[in-house]
C-alpha distance (Angstrom), angle and dihedral (degrees) to the residues before:
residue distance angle dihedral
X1 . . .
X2 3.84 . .
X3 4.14 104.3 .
X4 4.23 122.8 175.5
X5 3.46 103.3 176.6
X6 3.95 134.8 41.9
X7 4.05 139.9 164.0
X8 3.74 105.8 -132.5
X9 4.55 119.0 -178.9
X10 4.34 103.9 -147.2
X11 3.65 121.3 -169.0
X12 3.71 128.0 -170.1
X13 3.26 120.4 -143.2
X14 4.10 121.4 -99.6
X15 4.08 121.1 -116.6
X16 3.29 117.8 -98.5
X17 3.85 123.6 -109.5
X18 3.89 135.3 -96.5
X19 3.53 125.2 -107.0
X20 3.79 124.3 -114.7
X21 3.70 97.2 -156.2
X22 4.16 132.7 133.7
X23 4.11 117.3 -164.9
X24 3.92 111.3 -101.1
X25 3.89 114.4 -174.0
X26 3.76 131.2 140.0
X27 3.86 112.9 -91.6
X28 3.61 96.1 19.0
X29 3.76 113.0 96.6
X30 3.93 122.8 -169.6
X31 4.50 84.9 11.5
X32 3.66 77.4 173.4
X33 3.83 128.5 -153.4
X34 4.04 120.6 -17.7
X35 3.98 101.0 166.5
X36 4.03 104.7 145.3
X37 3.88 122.2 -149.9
X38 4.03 119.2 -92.9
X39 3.68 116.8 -119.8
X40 2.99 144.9 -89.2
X41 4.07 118.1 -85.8
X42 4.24 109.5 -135.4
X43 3.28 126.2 -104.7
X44 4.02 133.1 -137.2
X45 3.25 128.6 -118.5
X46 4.22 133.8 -178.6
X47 3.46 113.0 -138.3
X48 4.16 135.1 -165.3
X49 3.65 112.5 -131.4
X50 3.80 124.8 174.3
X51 3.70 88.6 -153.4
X52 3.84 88.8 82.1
X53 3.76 141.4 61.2
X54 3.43 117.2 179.5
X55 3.75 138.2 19.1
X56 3.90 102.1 -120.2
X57 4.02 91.8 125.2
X58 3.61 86.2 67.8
X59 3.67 94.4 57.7
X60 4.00 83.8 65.4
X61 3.55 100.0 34.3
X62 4.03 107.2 35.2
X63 4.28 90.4 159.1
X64 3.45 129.9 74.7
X65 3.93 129.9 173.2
X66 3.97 138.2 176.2
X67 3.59 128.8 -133.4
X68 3.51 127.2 -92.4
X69 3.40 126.0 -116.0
X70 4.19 126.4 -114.8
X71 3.18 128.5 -100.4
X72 3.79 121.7 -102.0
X73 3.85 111.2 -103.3
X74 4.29 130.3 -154.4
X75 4.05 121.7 -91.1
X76 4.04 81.8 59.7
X77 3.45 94.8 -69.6
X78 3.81 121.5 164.5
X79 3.41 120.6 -147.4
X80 4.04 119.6 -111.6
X81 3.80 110.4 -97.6
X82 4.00 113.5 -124.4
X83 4.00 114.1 -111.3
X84 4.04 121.4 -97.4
X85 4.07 111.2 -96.3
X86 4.17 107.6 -122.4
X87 3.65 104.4 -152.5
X88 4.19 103.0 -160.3
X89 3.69 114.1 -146.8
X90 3.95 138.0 155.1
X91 3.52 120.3 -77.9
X92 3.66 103.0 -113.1
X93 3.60 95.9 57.3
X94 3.34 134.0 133.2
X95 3.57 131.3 -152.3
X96 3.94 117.8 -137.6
X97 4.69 107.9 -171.3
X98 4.02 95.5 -150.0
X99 3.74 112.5 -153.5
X100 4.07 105.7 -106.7
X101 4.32 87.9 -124.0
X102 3.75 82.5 51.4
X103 3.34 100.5 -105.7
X104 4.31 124.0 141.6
X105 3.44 133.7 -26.9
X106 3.03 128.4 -114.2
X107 4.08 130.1 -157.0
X108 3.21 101.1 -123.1
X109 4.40 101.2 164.9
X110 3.57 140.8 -8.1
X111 3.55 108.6 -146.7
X112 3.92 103.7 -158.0
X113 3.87 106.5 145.1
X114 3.88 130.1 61.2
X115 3.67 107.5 -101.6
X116 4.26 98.0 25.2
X117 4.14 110.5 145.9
X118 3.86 127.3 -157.2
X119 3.43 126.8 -167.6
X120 3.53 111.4 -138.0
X121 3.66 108.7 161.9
X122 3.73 130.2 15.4
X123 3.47 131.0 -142.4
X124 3.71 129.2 -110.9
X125 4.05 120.8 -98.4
X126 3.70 111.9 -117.2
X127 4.08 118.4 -120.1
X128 3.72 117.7 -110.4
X129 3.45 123.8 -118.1
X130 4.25 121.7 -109.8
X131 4.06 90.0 -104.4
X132 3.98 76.1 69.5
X133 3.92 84.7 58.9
X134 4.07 95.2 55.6
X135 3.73 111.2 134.7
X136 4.03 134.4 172.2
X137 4.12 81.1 -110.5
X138 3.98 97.7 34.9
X139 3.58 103.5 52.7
X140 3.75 89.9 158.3
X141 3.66 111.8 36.4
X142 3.71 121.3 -177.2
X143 3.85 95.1 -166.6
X144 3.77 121.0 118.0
X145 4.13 126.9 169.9
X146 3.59 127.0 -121.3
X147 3.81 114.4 -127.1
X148 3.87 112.0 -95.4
X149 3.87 109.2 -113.4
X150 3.94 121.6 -114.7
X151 3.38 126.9 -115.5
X152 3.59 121.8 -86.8
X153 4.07 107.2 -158.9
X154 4.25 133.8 161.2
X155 3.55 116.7 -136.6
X156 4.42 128.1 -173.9
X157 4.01 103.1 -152.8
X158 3.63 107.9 -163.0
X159 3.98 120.3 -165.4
X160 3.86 122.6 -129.7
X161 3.93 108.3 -174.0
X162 4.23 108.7 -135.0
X163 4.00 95.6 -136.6
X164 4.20 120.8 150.1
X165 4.15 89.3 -139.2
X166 3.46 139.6 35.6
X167 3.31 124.5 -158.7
X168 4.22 112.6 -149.7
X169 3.90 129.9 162.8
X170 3.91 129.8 120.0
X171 3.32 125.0 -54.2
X172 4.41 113.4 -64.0
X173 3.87 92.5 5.2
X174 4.10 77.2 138.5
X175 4.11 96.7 -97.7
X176 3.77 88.2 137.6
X177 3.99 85.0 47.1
X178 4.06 90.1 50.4
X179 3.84 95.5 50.3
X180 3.68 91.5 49.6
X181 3.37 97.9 53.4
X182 3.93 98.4 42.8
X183 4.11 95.8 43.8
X184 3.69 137.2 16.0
X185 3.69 95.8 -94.3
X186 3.33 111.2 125.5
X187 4.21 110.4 -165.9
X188 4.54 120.2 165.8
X189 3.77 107.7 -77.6
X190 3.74 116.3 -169.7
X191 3.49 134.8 140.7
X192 3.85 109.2 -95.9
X193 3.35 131.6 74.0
X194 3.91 130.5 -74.9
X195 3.54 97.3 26.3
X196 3.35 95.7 148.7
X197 3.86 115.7 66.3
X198 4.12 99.7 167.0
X199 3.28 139.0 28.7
X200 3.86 120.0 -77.4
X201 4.10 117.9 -146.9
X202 3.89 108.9 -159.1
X203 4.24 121.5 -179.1
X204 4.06 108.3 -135.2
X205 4.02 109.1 -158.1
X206 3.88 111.5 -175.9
X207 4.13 121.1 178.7
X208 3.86 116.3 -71.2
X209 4.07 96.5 43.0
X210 3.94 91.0 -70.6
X211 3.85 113.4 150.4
X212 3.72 137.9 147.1
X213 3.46 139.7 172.3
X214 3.75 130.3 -100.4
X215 3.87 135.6 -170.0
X216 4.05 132.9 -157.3
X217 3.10 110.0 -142.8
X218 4.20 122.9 -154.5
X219 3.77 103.7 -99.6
X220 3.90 123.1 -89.7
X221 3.78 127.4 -130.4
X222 3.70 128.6 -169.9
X223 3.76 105.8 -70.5
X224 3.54 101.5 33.6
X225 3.69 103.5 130.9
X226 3.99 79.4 56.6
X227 3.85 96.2 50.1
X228 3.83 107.0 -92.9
X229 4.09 109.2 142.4
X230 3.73 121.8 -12.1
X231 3.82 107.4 -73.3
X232 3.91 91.1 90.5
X233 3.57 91.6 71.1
X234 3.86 96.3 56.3
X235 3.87 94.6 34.7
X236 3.73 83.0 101.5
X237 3.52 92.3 71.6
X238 3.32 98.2 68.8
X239 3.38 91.5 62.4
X240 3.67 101.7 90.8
X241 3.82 92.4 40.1
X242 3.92 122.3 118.0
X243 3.51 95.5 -152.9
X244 4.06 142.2 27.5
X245 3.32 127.1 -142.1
X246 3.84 114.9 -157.6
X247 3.87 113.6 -165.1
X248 3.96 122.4 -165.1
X249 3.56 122.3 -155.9
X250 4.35 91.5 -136.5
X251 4.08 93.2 164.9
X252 3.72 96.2 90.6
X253 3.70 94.3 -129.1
X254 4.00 93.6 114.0
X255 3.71 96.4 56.2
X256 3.52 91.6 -129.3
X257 3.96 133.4 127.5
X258 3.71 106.8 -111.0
X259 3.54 91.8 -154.1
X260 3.89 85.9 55.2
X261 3.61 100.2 53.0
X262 3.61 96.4 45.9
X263 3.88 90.0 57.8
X264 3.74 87.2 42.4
X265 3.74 99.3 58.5
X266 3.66 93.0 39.1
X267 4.23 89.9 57.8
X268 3.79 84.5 50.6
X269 3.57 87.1 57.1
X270 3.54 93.4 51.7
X271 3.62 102.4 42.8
X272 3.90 88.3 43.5
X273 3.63 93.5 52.9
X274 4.07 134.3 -22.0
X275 4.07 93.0 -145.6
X276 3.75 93.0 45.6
X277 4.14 85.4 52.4
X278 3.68 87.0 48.0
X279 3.83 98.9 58.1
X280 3.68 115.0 105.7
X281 3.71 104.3 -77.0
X282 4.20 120.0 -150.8
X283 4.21 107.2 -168.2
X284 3.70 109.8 -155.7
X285 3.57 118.8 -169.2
X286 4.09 103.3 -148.9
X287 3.53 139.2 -161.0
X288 3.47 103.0 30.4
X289 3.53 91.9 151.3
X290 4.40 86.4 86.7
X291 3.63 95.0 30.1
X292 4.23 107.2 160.9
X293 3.87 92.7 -169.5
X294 3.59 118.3 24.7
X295 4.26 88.2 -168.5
X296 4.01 83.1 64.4
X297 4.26 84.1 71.5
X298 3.68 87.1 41.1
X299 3.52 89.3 61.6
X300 3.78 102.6 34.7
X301 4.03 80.6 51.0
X302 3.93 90.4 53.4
X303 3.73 101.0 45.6
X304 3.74 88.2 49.7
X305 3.39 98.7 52.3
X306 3.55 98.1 56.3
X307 3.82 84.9 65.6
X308 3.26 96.6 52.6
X309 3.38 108.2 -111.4
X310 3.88 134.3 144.1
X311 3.81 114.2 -111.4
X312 3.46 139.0 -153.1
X313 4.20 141.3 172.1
X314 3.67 115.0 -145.9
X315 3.72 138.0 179.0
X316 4.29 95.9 -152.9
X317 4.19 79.4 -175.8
X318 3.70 90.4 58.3
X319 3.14 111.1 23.9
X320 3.99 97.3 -119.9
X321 3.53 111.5 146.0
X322 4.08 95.3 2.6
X323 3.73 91.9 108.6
X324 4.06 99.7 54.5
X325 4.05 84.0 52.6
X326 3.67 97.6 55.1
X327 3.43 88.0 46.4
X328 3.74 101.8 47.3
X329 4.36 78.0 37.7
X330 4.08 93.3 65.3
X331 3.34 89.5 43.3
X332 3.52 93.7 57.0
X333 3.65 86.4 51.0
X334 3.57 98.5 48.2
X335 3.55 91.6 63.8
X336 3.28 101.8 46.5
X337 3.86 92.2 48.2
X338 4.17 83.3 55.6
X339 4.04 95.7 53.0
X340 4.38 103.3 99.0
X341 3.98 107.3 -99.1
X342 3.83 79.5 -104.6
X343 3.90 92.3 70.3
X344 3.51 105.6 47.5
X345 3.78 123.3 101.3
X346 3.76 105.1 -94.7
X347 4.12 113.3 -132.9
X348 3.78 117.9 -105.9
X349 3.74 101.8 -109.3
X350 3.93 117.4 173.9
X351 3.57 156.3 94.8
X352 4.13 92.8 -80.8
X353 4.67 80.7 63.6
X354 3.75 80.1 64.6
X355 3.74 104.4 43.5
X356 3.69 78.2 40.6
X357 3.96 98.1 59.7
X358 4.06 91.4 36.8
X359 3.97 96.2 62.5
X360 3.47 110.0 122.6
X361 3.87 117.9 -89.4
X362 3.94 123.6 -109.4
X363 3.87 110.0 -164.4
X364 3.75 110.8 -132.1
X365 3.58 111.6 -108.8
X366 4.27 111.6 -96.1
X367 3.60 92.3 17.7
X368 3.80 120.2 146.7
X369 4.07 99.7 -112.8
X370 4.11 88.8 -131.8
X371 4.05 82.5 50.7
X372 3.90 105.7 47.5
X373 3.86 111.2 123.9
């Protein structure tokens, strides 16, 4: 089960108490008092592993809370502190702090290298002991501290996949097809629409060591950026990616206008996010293995070339064409990967992402209930 965004309740874990405590051994009158500091409570901390890719274990266990620390014992003895609570999650993640009355979010990390740490909740102080409260006018103080409480916070952590391409078109314009036949990943193909119902992370290797990452997104409908069909929930994944991918269904058999999708997806771009309809942008004109009209390519060609973009006709069944892409794809890549970190487009990383992903969700009309995005 492929899951990007989850609620999860941490609580650190409180101080431990001081001890009330006054030395009593033989031959030493008035010892005086020996009460050690409590511990301290543990704190939490979110942590990027690449050992993990989605955030389904949080469905099942949304609540997370540190140890407390000891209490503080006599002879001056402090109180063991309780261990820090590493929370694992997916590198890519970022960390939303949600108000406890529900109020904003707030961006509190962006986890997007293996070993990055957030603190998220700290631990409790723990009390000191009455020999802490010893005084030239208090020689035998009775006073002790309570361990301070840890915090109690609620957090939304919301997973951006770190791929170099992303694949986008409308739904069954053969992404899943693509991916399979350029990596090893292996997502349901079949010949209906909305196959794809999660993302799909495929490894490209070309000659010379070259390799980069690519991602299938769920296909997008008009409306998407508003919540129509699925692909507004995973639009955030394209975030991070270098390069986009468009694919257009040219063979006729979807009864659209190619011309019409292509302008479609692009405005969902746009209205989802202006950086993400910035990135470099590849249009691929697939399946021209069952073409109907060849002029329908012509045209797609010519409306895409007035905006500049590169073009290419594929067959991702065969294989015709597929090569050229990945080429022209690494390329793509290559220069992006050579612009100063100053240059590149910067993600979109805020509360709007959220309100973004929460709108209400239209099912697409003739899709399967069980298969809505």
């Amino acid at each position: 089960m492929f899951v990007d965004e989850v609620d999860i309740h941490v609580f650190a874990g409180a101080g431990g108490n001081g001890a009330l405590s006054f030395r009593r051994e033989k031959f030493i009158p008035r010892g005086g008092p020996d009460g050690g500091d409590g511990g301290h409570g543990g704190s939490v901390y979110i942590v990027a592993i690449p050992t993990k890719n989605t955030l389904v274990d949080f469905r099942f266990h949304p609540e997370f809370k540190a140890g407390r620390g000891h209490n503080g014992e006599g002879s001056n003895r402090t109180g063991q502190s309780a261990e820090d609570l590493e929370i694992p999650v997916p590198i890519g993640t970022l960390v939303f702090e949600k108000a406890i009355d529900g109020g904003e979010l707030r961006l509190l990390a962006d986890l997007a290298e293996e070993g990055q740490r957030v603190l998220v909740a700290q631990g409790g102080r723990g009390g000191r002991g009455n020999a802490r409260f010893v005084s030239s006018t208090n020689r035998a103080p009775r006073r002790t501290e309570p361990g301070q409480p840890g915090e109690e916070k609620f957090f939304t952590l919301q997973l951006k996949l770190l791929a170099d391409v992303g694949l986008v078109g409308f739904p069954n314009a053969g992404k899943s097809t693509l991916i399979s036949r350029i990596s090893a990943a292996r997502p349901k193909i079949a010949n209906y629409a909305f196959t794809t119902l999660a993302p799909n992370l495929g490894v490209v290797t070309l000659s010379d060591d070259r390799s980069f990452v690519v991602a299938d997104l769920p296909g997008l409908i008009k409306g998407a950026h508003e919540g129509h069909g699925l692909g507004h929930q995973f639009l955030r994944h394209i975030e991070r990616t270098k390069v986009l991918v468009h694919l257009v269904d040219v063979s006729g058999l979807s009864g659209r206008d190619p011309v019409e999708d292509f302008d479609t997806i692009v405005e969902e771009l746009r209205a989802f996010s202006a950086r993400v309809a910035a990135k470099p942008q590849l249009v691929v004109a697939n399946k021209i293995d069952a073409i109907d009209d060849p002029s329908q390519v012509g045209r797609l060609e010519r409306h895409v070339r007035t905006r500049e973009l590169p073009f290419f006709r594929i067959s991702a069944v065969t294989g015709e064409g597929v090569d050229a892409l990945l080429q022209a794809v690494w390329r793509e890549i290559a220069a992006v990967r050579e612009l100063p970190a100053a240059e590149e487009p910067a993600d979109d990383q805020g509360v709007d992402l959220l309100a973004a992903a929460r709108r209400p969700r239209t099912k697409p009309a003739g899709a399967k209930a069980e298969r809505d995005p």
